[in-house]
C-alpha positions as CSV (number, residue, x, y, z in Angstrom):
1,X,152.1,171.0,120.7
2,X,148.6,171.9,119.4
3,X,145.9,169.4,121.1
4,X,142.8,169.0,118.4
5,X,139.5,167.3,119.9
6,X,138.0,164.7,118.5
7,X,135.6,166.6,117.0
8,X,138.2,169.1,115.3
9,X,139.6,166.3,114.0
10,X,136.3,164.8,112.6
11,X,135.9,167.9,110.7
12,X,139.6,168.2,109.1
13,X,138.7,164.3,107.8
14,X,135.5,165.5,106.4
15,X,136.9,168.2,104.6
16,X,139.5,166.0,103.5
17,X,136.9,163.6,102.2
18,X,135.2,166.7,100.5
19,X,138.7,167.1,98.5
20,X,139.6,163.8,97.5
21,X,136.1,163.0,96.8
22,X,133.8,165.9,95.8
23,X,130.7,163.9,94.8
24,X,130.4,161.7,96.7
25,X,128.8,161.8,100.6
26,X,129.8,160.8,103.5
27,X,128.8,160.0,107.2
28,X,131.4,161.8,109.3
29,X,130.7,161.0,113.1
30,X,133.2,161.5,116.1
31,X,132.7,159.3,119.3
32,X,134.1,159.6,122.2
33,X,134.1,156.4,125.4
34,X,135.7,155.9,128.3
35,X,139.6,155.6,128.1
36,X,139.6,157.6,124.4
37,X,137.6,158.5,121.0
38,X,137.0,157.5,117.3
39,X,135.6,158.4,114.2
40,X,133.2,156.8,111.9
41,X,133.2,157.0,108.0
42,X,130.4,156.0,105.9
43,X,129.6,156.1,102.5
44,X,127.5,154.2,99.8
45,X,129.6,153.1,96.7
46,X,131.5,155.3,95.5
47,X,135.5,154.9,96.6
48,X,136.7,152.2,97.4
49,X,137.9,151.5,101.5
50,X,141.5,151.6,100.3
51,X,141.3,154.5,98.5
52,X,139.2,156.5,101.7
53,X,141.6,155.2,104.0
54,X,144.4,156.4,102.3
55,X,142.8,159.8,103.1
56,X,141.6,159.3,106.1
57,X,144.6,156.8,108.0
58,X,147.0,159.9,108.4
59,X,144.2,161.5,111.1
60,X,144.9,158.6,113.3
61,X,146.1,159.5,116.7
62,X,146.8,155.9,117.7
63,X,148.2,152.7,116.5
64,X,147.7,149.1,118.3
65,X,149.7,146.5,118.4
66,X,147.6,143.1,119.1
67,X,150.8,141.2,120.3
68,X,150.9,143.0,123.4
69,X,147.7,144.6,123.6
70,X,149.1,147.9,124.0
71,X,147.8,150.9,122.2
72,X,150.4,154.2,121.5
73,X,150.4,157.2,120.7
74,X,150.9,158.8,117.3
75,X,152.3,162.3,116.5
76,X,151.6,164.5,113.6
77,X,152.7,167.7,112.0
78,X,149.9,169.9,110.4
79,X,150.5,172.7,108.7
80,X,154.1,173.0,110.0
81,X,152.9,172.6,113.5
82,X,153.1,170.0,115.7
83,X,150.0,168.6,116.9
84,X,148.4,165.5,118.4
85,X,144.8,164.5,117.0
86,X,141.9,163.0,119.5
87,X,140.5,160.3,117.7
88,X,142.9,157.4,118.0
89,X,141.2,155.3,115.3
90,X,139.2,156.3,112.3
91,X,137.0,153.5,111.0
92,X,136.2,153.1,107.6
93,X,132.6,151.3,106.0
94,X,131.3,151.6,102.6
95,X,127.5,150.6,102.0
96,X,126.7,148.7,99.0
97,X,123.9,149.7,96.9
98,X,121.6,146.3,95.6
99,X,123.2,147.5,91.9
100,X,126.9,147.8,93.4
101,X,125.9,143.9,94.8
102,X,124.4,142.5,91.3
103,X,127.3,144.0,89.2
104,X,129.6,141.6,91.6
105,X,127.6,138.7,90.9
106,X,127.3,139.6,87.4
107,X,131.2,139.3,87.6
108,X,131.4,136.2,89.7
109,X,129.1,134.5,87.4
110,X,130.4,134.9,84.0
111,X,133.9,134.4,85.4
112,X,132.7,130.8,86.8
113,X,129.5,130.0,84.7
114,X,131.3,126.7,83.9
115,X,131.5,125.8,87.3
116,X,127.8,126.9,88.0
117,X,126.9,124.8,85.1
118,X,128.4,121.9,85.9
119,X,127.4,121.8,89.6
120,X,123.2,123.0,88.5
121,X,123.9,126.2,91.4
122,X,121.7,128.9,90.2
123,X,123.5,132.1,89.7
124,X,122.7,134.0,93.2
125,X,120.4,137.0,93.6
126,X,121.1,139.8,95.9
127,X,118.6,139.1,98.5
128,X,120.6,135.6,98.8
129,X,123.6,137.4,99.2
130,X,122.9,140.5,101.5
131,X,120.5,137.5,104.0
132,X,124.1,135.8,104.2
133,X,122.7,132.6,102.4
134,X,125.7,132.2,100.1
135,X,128.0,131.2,103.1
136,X,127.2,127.4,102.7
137,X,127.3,127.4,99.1
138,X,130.5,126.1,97.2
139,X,131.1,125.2,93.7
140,X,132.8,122.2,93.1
141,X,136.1,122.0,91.5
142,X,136.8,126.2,93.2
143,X,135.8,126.0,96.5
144,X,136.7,122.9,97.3
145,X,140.3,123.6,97.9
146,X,140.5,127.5,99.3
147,X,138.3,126.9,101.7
148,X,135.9,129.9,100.4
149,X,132.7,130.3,99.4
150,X,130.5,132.4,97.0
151,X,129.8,135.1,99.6
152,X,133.3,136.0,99.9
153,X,134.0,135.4,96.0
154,X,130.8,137.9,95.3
155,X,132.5,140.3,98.5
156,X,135.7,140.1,97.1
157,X,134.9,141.9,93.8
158,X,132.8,144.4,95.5
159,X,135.5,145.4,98.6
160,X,138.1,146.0,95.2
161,X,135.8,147.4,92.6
162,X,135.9,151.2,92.8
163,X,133.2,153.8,91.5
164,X,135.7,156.3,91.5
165,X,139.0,155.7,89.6
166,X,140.2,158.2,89.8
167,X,141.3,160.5,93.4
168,X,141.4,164.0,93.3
169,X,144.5,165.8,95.7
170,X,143.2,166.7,99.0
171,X,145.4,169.6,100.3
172,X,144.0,169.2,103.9
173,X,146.0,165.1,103.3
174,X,148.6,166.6,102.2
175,X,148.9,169.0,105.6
176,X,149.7,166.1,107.6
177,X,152.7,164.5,108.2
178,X,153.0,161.9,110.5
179,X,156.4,162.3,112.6
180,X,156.9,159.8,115.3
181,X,155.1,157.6,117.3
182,X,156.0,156.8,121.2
183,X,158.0,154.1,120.1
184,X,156.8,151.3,122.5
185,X,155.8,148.4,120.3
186,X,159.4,148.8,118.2
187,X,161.0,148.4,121.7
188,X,158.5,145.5,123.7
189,X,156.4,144.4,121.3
190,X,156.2,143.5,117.0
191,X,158.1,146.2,115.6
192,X,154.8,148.4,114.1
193,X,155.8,151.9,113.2
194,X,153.5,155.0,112.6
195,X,156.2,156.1,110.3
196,X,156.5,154.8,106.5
197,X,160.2,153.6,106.3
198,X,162.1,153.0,102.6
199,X,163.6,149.6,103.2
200,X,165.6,150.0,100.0
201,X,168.9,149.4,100.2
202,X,170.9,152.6,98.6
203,X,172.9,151.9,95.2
């Protein structure tokens, strides 16, 4: 088995990134702490975090199952070859520019301007929303039931709303396959699996 650094592995993500995603930039950083490693993706707009960790997940050389607190080990192939990667997580954050942030409440408000009419809230600005002041403020007749407010309505639509519809192939992603994992949490703990399995029953 092949060992890849952190590091080594920042750079297959960034070049992965670079596929899927040719104009847009990222922040690519590798860390590395006592008892293992990480890296850290950033980006402003653009993708969305689904569609970067879709890229990015398969670099992952660890998985962690909060039941038992226990973190294992995942196993890759790259290439053909076996190999084990040395970041065990890769975390994904995507910046929002002030227009990305007024588009959503743009959205938010025209989908619920009766409700802001009817309970005299101004529509929010984006100084209201990135200062965390929405937090406290519900509409009647919405938020009175879900237990949400209009900073995670107007967060909602801008986590889902993508800049970039459309994903080109990354043939770096497509190197990897993950194989196995160690196995641990199927046997003592929830069940998780490093492995996608077809659940579908055959015809």
């Amino acid at each position: 088995m092949k060992y890849l650094s952190c590091a080594e592995t920042a750079k297959l993500v960034r070049q992965a990134l670079k596929e899927a995603f040719p104009r847009v930039n990222f922040s690519v950083r590798s860390k590395r702490y006592s008892g293992g490693a990480s890296i850290s993706v950033r980006w402003t707009d653009g993708p969305n975090d689904a569609q970067v960790s879709a890229i990015t997940s398969g670099f992952a050389g660890a998985y962690f199952d909060g039941s038992i607190d226990y973190q294992g080990s995942v196993y890759h192939m790259l290439q053909g070859k076996q190999v084990s990667f040395g970041a065990d997580f890769i975390f994904t954050t995507r910046d929002d520019s002030e227009a990305a942030v007024e588009r959503a409440i743009g959205h938010v408000y025209r989908k619920f301007e009766g409700n802001f009419g009817n309970s005299c809230v101004p529509r929010p600005t984006v100084k209201a929303y990135v200062m965390g002041e929405l937090w406290s403020v519900r509409l009647p007749g919405l938020h009175d039931w879900n237990g949400q407010n209009l900073q995670t309505e107007i967060g909602a639509v801008i986590a889902k709303h993508t800049f970039t519809p459309k994903v080109g192939k990354s043939a770096t992603a497509l190197s990897v396959f993950v194989t196995h994992d160690d196995g641990y949490s199927k046997t003592s703990g929830s069940g998780m699996s490093a492995v996608n399995v077809d659940s579908g029953d055959d015809e």
